[in-house]
ZAFI-6212 format. One record per atom (N, C-alpha, C, O): x, y, z. Coordinates in steps of 0.001 Angstrom, whole numbers, plus 500000, padded with zeros to 6 digits. Layout:
N
XYZ
...
end
This chain:
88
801006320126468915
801635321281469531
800829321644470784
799622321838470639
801355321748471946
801072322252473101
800410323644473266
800779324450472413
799447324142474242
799231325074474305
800232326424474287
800108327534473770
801233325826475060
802142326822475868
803193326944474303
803846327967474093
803203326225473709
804082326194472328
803342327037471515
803903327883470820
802196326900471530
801130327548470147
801508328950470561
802191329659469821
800874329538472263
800990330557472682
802732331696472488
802860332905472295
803849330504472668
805041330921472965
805282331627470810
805748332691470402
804735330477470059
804826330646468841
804091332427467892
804586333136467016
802340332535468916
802149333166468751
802328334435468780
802003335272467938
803120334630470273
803786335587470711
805278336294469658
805571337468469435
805697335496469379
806988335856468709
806899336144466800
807739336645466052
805509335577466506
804940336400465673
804520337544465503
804898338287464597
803324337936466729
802774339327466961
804138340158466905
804145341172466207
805449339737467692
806299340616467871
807217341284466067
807678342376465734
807100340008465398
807489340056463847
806901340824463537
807445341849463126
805253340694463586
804380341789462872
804650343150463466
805001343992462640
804569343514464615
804715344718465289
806219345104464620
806203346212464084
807457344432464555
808302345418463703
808678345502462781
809794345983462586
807730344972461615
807281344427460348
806716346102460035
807056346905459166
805813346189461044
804710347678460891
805428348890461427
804862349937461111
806533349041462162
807033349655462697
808144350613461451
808235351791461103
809033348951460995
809788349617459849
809070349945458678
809860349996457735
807859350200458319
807023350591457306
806603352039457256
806381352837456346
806573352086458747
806020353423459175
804828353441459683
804254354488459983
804221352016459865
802323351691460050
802443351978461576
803184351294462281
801829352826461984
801288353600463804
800759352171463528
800177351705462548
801283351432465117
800385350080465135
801123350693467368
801982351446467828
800057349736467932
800489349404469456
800518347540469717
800268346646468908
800896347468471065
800730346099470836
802033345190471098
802920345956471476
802427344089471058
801223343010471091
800797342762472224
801599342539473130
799569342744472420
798567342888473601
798190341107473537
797838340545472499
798346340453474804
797810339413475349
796900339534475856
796833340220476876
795725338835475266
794396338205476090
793470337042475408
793358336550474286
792924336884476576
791908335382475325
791289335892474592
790870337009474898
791049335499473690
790381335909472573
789439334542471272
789726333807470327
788168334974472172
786996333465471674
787433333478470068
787516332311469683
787788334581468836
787898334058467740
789169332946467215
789390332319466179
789725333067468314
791361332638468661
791162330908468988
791345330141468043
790870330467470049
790327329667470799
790171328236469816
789516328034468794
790971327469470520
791220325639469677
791627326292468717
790609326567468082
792652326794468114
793202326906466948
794275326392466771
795142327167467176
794862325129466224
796234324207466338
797461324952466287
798337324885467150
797501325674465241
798744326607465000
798668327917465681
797824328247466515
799938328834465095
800000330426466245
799050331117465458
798611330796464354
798783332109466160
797905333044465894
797357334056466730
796979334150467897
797478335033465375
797397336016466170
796025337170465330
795642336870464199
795477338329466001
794700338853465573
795153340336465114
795518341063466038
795177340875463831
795792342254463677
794780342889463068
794215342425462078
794315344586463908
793382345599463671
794436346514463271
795618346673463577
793344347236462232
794525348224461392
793401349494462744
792232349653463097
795322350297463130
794676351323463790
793495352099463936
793056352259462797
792618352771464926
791840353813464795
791005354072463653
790789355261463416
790344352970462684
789407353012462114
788123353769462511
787441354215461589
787827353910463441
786528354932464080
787166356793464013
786633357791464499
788207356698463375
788615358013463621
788766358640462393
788971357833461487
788733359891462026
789325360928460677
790681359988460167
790817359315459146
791818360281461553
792876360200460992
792957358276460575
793157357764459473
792766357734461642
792881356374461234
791875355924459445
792245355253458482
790955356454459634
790000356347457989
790820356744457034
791076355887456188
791364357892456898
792494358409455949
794059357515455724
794942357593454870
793932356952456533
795145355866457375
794730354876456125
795142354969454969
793743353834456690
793490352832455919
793004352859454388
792961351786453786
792616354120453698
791894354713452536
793146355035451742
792750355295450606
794364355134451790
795403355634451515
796321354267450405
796729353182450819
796386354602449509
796452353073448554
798248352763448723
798735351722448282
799261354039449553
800410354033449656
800633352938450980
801363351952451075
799514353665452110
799885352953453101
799257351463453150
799462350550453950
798522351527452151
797735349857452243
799216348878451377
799840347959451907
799380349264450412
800405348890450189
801909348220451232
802482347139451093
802167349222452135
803111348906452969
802549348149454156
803366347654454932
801296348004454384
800848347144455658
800880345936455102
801110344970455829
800707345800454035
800518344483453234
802013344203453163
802480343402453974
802897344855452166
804306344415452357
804628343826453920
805052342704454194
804327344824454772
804902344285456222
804435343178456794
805027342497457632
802879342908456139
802582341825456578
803117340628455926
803277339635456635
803378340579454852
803992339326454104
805457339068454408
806118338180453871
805900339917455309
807206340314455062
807568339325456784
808560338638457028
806140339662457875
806338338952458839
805927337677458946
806569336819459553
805005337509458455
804548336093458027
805117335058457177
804706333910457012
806170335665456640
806784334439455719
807186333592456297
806782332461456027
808131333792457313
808673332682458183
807664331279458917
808014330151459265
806560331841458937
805500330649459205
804961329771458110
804453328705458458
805008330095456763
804477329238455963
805616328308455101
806798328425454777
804530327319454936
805459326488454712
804974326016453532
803746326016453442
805782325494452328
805544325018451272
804716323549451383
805000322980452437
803681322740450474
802911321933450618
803783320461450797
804701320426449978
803747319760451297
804255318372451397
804172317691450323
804567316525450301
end
C-alpha cells in the first residue's frame, strides 16, 4: 500500500471515528492532520485518538465516568469494525 493510500485510508477512518464520537455524545475535535513520529512506517491506516481535555476538571470527570467510558468504547468499536478483518 502506497503512502498516499495509507494516508487517503487513514483519513476516512479518523472521519468514522469523529462521527462514531459525535453520535455518542463524546466532545471530541478533529481530525487534525500532521506528521506524527509515533505514526511513521506504519503499513496500514492509522490514526491517533486522545480522549478530550484530560488536564482539566471537566475533561477528568469526562474520562472517570464508567457511562461515558462505556460509549467511547462502543463508538470506537463501532468505527473500527470496518477495518478488521477476519484471520486468513
Amino acid at each position: 500500500m502506497t503512502a498516499v493510500a495509507r494516508s487517503a485510508r487513514s483519513g476516512a477512518l479518523a472521519r468514522r471515528i469523529m462521527r462514531a464520537l459525535a453520535e455518542a455524545g463524546i466532545p471530541a475535535t478533529g481530525p487534525l492532520q500532521a506528521p506524527l513520529i509515533h505514526l511513521e512506517g506504519i503499513e496500514c491506516p492509522a490514526v491517533l485518538v486522545e480522549f478530550e481535555g484530560l488536564a482539566s476538571p471537566v475533561g477528568i470527570s469526562l474520562a472517570l465516568d464508567p457511562e461515558v467510558q462505556a460509549r467511547f468504547a462502543s463508538a470506537m468499536a463501532t468505527a473500527l469494525a470496518p477495518e478488521v478483518r477476519s484471520p486468513q
